[in-house]
SEDREN-378269 format. One record per residue: residue number from 0; x, y, z of N, C-alpha, C in turn; residue in one letter. Coordinates in steps of 0.1 Angstrom, whole numbers, always signed. Example, Ala and Ser with C-alpha at 12.3 -4.5 7.8 and 13.67 -1.06 7.14 Angstrom:
% SEDREN-378269
<atom resi="0" n_x="+132" n_y="-57" n_z="+78" ca_x="+123" ca_y="-45" ca_z="+78" c_x="+132" c_y="-33" c_z="+78" resn="A"/>
<atom resi="1" n_x="+128" n_y="-22" n_z="+71" ca_x="+137" ca_y="-11" ca_z="+71" c_x="+129" c_y="+0" c_z="+79" resn="S"/>
This chain:
% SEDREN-378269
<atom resi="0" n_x="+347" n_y="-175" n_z="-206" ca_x="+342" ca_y="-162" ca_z="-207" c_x="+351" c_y="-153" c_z="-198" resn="X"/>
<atom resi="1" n_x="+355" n_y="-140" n_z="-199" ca_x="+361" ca_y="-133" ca_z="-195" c_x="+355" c_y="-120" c_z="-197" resn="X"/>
<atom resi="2" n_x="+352" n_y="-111" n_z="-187" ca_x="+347" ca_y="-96" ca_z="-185" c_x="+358" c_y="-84" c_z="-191" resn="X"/>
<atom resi="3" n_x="+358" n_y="-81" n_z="-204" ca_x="+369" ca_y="-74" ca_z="-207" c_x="+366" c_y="-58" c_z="-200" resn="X"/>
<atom resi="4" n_x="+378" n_y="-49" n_z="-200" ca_x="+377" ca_y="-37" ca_z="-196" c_x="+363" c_y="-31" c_z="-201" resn="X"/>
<atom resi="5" n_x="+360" n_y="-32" n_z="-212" ca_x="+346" ca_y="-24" ca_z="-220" c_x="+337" c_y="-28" c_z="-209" resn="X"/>
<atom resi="6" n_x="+332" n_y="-45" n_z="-209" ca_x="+325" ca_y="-43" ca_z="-197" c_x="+323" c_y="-38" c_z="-186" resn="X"/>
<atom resi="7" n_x="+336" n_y="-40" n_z="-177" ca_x="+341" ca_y="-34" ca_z="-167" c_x="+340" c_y="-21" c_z="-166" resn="X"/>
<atom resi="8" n_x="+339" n_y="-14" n_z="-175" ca_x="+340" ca_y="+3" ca_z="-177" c_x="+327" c_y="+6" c_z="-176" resn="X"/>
<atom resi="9" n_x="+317" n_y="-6" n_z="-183" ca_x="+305" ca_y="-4" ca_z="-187" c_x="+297" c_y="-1" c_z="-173" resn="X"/>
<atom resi="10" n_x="+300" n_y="-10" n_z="-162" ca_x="+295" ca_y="-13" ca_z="-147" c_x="+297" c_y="+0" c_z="-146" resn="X"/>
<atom resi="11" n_x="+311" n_y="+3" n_z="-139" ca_x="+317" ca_y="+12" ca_z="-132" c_x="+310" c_y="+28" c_z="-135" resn="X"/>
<atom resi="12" n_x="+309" n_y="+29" n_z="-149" ca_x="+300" ca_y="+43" ca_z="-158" c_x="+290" c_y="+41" c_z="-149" resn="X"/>
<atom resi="13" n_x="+279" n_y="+30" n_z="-149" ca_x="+268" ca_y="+30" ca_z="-143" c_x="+265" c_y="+28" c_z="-131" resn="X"/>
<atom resi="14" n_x="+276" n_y="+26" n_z="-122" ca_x="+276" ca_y="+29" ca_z="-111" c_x="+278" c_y="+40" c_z="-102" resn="X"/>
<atom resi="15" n_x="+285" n_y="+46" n_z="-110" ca_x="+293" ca_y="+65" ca_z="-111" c_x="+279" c_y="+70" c_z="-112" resn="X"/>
<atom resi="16" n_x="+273" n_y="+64" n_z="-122" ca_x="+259" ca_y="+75" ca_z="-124" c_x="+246" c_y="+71" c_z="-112" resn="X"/>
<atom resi="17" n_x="+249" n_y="+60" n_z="-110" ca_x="+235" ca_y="+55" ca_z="-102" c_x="+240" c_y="+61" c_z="-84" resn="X"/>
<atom resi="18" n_x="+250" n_y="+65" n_z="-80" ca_x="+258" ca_y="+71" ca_z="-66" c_x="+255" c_y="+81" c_z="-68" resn="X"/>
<atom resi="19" n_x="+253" n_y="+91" n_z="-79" ca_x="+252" ca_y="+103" ca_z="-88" c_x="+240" c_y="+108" c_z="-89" resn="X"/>
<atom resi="20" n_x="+227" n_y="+97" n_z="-86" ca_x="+219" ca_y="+99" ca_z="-94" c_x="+208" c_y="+113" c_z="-83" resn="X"/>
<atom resi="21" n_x="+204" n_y="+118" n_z="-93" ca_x="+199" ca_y="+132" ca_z="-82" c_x="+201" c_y="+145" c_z="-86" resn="X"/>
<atom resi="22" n_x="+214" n_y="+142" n_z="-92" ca_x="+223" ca_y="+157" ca_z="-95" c_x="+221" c_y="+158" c_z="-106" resn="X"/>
<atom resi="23" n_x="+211" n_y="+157" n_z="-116" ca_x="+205" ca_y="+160" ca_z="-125" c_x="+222" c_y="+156" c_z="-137" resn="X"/>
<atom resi="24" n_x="+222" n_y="+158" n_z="-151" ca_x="+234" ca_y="+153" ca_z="-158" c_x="+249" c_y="+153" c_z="-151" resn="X"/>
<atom resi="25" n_x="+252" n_y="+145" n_z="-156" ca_x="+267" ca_y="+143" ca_z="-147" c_x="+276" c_y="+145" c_z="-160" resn="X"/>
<atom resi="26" n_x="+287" n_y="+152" n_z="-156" ca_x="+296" ca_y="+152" ca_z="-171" c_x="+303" c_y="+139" c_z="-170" resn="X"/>
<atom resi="27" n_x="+308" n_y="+136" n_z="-185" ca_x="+318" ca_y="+127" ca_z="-184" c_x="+335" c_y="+126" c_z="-179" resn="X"/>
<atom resi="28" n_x="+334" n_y="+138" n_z="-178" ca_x="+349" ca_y="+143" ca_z="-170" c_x="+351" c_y="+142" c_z="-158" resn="X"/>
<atom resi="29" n_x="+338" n_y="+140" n_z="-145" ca_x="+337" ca_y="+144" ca_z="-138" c_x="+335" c_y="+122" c_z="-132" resn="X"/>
<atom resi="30" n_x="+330" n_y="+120" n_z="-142" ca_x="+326" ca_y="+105" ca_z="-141" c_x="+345" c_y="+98" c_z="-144" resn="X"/>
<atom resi="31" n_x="+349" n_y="+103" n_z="-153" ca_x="+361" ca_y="+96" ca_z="-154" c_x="+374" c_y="+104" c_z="-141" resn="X"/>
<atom resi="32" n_x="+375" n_y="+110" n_z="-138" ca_x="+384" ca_y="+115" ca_z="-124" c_x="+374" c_y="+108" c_z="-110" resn="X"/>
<atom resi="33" n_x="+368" n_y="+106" n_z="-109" ca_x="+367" ca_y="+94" ca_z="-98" c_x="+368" c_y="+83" c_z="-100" resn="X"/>
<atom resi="34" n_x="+364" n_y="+78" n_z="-115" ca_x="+367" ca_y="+65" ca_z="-119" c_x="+385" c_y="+64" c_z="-126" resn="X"/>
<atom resi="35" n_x="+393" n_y="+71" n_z="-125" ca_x="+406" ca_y="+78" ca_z="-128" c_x="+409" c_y="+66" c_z="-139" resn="X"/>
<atom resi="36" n_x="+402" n_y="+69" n_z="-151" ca_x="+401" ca_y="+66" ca_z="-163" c_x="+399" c_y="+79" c_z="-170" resn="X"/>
<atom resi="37" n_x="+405" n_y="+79" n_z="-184" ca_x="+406" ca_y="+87" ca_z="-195" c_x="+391" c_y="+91" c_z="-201" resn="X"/>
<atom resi="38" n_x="+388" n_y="+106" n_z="-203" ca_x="+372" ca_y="+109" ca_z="-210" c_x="+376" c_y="+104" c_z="-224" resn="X"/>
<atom resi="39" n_x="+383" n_y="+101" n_z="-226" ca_x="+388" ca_y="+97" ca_z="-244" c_x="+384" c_y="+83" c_z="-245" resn="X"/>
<atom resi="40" n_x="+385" n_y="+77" n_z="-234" ca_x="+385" ca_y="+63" ca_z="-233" c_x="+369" c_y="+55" c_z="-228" resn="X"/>
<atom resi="41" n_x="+361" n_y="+64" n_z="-218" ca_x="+349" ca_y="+65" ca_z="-218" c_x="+344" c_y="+67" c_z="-225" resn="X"/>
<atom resi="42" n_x="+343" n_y="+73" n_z="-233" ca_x="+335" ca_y="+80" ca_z="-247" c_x="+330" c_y="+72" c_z="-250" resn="X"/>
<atom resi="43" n_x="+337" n_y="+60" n_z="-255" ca_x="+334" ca_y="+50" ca_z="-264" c_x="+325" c_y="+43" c_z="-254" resn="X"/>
<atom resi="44" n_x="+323" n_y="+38" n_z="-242" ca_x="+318" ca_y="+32" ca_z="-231" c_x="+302" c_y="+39" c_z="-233" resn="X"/>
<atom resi="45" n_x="+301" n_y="+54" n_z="-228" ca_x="+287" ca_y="+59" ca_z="-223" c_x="+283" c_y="+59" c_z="-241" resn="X"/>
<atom resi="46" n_x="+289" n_y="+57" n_z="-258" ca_x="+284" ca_y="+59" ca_z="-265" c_x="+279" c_y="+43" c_z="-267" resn="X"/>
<atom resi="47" n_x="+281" n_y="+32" n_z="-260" ca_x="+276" ca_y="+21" ca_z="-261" c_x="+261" c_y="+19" c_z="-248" resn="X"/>
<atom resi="48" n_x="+262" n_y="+25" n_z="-239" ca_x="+253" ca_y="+28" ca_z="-230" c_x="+240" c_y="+38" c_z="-236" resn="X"/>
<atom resi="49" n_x="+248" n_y="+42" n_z="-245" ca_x="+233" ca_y="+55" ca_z="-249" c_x="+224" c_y="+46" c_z="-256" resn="X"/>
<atom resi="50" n_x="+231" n_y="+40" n_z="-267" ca_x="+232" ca_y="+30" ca_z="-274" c_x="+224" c_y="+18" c_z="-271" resn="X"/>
<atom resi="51" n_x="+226" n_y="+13" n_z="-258" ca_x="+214" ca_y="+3" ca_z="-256" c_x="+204" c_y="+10" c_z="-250" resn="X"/>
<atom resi="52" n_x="+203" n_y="+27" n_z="-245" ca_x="+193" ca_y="+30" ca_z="-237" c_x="+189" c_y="+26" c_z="-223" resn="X"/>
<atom resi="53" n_x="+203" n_y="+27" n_z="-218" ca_x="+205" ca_y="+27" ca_z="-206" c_x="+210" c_y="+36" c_z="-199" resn="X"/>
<atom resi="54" n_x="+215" n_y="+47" n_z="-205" ca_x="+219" ca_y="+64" ca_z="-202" c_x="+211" c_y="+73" c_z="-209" resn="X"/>
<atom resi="55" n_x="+208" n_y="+85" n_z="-202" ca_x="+206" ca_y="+94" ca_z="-212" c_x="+216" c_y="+103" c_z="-216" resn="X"/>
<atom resi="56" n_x="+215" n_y="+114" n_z="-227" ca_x="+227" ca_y="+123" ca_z="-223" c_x="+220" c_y="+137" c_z="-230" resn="X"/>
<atom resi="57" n_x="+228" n_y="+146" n_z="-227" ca_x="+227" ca_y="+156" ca_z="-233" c_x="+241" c_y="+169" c_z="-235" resn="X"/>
<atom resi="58" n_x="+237" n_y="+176" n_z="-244" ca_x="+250" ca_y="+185" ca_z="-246" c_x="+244" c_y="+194" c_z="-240" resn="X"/>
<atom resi="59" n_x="+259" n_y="+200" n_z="-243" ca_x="+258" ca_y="+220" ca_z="-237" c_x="+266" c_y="+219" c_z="-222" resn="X"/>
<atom resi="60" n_x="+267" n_y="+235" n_z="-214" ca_x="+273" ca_y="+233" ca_z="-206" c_x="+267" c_y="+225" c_z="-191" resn="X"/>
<atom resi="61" n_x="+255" n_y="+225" n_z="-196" ca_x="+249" ca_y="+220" ca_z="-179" c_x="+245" c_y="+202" c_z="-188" resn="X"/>
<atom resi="62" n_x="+251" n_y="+197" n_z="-195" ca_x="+251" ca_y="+184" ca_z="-206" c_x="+258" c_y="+173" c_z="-193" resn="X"/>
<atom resi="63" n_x="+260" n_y="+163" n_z="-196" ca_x="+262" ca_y="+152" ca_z="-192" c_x="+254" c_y="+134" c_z="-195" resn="X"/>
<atom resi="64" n_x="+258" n_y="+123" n_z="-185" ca_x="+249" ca_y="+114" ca_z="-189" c_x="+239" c_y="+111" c_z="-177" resn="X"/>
<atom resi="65" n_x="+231" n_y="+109" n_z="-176" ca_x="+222" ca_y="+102" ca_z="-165" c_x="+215" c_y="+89" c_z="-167" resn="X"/>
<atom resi="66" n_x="+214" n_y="+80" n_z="-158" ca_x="+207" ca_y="+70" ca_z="-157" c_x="+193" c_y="+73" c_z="-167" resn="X"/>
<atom resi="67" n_x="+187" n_y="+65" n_z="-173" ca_x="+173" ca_y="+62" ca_z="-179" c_x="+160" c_y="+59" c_z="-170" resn="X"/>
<atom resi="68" n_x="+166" n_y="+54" n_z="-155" ca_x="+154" ca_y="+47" ca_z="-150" c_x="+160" c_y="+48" c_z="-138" resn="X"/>
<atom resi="69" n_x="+155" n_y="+42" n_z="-127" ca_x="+164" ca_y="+40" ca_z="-115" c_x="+171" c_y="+27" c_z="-114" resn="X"/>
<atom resi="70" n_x="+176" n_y="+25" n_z="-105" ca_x="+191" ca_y="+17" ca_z="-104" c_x="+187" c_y="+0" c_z="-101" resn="X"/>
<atom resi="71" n_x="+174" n_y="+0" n_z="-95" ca_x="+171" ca_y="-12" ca_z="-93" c_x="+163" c_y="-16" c_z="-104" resn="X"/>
<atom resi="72" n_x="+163" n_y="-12" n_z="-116" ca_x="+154" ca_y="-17" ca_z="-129" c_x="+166" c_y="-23" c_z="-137" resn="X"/>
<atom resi="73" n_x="+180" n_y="-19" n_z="-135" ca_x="+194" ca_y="-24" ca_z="-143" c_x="+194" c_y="-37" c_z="-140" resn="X"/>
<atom resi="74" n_x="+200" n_y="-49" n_z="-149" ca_x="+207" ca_y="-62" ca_z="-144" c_x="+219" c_y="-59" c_z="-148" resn="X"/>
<atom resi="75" n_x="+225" n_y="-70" n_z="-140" ca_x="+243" ca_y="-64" ca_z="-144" c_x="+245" c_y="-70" c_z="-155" resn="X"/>
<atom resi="76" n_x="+236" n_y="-83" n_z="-157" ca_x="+233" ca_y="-84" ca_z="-172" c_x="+234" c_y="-78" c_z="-184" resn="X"/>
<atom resi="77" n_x="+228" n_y="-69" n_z="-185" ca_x="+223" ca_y="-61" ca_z="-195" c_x="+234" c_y="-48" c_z="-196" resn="X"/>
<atom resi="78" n_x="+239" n_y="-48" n_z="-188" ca_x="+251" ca_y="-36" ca_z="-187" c_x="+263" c_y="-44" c_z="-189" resn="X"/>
<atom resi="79" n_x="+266" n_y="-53" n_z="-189" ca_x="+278" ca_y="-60" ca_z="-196" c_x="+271" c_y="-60" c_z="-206" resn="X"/>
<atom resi="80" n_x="+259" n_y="-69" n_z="-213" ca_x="+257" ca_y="-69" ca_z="-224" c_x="+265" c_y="-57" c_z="-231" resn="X"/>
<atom resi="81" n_x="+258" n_y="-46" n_z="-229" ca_x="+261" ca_y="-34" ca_z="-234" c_x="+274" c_y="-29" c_z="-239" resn="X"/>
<atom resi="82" n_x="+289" n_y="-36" n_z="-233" ca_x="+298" ca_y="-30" ca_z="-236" c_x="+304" c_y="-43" c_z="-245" resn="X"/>
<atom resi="83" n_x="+299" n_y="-58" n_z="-235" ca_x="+308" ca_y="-71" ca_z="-239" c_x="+299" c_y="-71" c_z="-253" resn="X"/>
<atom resi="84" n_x="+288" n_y="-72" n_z="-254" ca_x="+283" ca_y="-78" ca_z="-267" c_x="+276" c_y="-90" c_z="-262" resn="X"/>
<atom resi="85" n_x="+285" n_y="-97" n_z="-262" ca_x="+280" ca_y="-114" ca_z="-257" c_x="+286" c_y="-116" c_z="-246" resn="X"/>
<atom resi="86" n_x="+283" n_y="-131" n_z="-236" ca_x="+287" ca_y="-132" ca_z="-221" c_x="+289" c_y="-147" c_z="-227" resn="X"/>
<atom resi="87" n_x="+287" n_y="-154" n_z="-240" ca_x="+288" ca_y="-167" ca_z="-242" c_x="+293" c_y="-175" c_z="-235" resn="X"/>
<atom resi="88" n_x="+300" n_y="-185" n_z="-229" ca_x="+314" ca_y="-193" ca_z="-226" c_x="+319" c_y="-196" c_z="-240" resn="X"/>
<atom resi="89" n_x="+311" n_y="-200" n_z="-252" ca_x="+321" ca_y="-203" ca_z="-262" c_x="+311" c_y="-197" c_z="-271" resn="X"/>
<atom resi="90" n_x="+318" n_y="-198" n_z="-287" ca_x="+314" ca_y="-186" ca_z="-299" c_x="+298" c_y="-192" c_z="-307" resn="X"/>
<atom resi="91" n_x="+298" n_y="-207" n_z="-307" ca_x="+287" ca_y="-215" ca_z="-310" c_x="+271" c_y="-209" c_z="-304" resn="X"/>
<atom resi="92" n_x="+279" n_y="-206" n_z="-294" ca_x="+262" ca_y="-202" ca_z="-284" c_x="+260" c_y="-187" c_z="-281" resn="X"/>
<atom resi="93" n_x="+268" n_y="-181" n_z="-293" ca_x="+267" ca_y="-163" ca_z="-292" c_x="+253" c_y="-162" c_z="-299" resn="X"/>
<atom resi="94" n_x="+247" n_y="-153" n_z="-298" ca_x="+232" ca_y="-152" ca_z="-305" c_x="+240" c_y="-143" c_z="-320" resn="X"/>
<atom resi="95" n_x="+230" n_y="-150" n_z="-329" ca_x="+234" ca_y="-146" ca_z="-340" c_x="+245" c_y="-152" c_z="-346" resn="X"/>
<atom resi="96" n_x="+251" n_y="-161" n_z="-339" ca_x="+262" ca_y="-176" ca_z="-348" c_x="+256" c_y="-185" c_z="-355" resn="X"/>
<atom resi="97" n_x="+263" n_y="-186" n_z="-367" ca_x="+260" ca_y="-195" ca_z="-372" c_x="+262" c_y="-212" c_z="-365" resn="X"/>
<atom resi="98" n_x="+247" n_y="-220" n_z="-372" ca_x="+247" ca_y="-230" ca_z="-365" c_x="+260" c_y="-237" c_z="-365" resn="X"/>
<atom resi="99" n_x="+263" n_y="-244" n_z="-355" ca_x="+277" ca_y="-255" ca_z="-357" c_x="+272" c_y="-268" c_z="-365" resn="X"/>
<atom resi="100" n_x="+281" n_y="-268" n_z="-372" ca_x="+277" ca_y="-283" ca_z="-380" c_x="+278" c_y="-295" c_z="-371" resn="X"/>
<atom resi="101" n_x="+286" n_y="-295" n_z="-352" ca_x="+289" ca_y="-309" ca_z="-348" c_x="+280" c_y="-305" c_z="-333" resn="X"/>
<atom resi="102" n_x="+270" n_y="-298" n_z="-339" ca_x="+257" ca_y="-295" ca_z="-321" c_x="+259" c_y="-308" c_z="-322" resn="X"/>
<atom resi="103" n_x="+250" n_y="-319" n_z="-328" ca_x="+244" ca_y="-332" ca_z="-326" c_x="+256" c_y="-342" c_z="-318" resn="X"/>
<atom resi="104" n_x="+267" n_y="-338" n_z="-324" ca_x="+272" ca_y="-348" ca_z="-317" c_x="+286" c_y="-340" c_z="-306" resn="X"/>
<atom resi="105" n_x="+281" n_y="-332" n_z="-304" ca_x="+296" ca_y="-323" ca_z="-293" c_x="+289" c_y="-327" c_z="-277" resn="X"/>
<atom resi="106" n_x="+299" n_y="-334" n_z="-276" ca_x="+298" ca_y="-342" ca_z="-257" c_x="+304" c_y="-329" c_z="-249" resn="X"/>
<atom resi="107" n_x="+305" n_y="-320" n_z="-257" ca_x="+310" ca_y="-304" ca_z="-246" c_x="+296" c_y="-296" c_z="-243" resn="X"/>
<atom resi="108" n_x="+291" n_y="-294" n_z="-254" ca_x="+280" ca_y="-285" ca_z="-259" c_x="+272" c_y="-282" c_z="-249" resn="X"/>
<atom resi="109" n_x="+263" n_y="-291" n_z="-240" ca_x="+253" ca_y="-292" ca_z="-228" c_x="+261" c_y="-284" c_z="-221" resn="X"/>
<atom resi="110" n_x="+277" n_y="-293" n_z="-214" ca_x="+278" ca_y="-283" ca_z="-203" c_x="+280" c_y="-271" c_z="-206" resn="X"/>
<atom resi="111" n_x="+288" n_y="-262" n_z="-222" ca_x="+283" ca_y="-252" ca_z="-218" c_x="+274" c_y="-244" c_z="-216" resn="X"/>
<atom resi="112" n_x="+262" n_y="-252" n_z="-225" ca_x="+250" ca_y="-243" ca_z="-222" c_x="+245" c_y="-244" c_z="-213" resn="X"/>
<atom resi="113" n_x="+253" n_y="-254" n_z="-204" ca_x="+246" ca_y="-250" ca_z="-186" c_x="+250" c_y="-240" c_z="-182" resn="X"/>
<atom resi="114" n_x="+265" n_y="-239" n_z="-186" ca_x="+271" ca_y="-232" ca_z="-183" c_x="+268" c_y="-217" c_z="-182" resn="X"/>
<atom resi="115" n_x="+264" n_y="-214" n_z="-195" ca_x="+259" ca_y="-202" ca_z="-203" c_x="+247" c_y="-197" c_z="-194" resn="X"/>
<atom resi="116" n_x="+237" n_y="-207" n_z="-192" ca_x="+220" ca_y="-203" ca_z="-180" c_x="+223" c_y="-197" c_z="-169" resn="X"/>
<atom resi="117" n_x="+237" n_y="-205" n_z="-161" ca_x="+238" ca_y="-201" ca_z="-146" c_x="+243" c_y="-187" c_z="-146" resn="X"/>
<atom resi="118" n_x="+252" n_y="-187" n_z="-154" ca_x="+260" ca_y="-170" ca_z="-156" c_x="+255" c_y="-161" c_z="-162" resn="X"/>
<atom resi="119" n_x="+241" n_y="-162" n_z="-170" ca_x="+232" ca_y="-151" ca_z="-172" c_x="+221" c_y="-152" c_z="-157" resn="X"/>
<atom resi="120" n_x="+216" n_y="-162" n_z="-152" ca_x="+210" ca_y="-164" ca_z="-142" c_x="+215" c_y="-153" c_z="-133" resn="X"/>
<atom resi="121" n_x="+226" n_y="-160" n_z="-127" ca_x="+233" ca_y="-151" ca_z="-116" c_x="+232" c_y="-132" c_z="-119" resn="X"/>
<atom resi="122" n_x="+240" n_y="-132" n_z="-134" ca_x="+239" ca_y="-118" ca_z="-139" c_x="+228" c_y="-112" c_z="-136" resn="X"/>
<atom resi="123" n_x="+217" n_y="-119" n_z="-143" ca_x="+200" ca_y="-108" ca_z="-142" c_x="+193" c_y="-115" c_z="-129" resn="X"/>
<atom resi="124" n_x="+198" n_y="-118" n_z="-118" ca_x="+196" ca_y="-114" ca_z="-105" c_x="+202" c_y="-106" c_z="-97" resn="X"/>
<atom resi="125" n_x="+214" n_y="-99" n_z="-106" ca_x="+220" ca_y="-87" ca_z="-94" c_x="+213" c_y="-74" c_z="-106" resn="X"/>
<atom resi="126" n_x="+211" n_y="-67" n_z="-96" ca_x="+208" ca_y="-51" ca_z="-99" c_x="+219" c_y="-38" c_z="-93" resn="X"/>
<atom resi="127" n_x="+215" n_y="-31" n_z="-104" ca_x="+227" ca_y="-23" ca_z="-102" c_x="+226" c_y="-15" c_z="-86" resn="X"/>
<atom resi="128" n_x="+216" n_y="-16" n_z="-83" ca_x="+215" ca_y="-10" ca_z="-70" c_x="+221" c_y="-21" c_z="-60" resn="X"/>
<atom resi="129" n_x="+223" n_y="-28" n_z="-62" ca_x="+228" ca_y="-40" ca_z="-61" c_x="+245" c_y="-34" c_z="-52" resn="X"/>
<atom resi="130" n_x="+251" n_y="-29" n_z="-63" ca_x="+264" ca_y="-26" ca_z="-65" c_x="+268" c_y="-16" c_z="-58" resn="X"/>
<atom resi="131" n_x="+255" n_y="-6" n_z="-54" ca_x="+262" ca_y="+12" ca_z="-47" c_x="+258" c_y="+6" c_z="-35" resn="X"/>
């Protein structure tokens, strides 16, 4: 498993916002020049965040995104969810895969789904408040 940039962008958004949080909508322009990433490139990130309902947003000029809830209700879990999709170690144990025809007999399979428990474990015991 590997945390691609979407992820990575995914945190970082909701960390911007949860440091933020108070100042009623934050723009996205204002979120990418501290995080000195591209608003073209975010876009796609807070439209995946709105998306699971973990941002709010709004238009117009006083428009922006804001947290949904407070910062200690996030897992970092669920906010990679958000951008990665899946956190699997391998494609067999993505939800929504088709079953493997060699579960019964793959002498790999256990460890990774030990694998798979400890690193959502870990994940949905940190909170994003966690992180500011």
């Amino acid at each position: 498993m590997m945390i691609t940039t979407r992820g990575r962008n995914a945190l970082k958004v909701m960390i911007d916002l949860a440091k933020n949080d108070g100042q009623g909508y934050i723009s996205l322009s204002d979120v990418a020049a501290r995080q000195r990433e591209s608003v073209k490139y975010l876009e796609t990130t807070v439209k995946q965040l709105s998306q699971a309902g973990l941002v709010l947003s709004a238009r117009g000029k006083s428009g922006g995104y804001k947290l949904s809830r407070p910062a200690n209700e996030y897992t970092v879990a669920e906010i990679l969810l958000s951008g990665e999709g899946s956190l699997a170690p391998i494609s067999c144990l993505e939800e929504g895969s088709a079953p493997c025809e060699n579960a019964e007999t793959c002498c790999t399979l256990p460890l990774f789904k030990e694998l798979d428990e400890v690193i959502m474990k870990f994940l949905t015991s940190k909170k994003l408040s966690d992180l500011i």
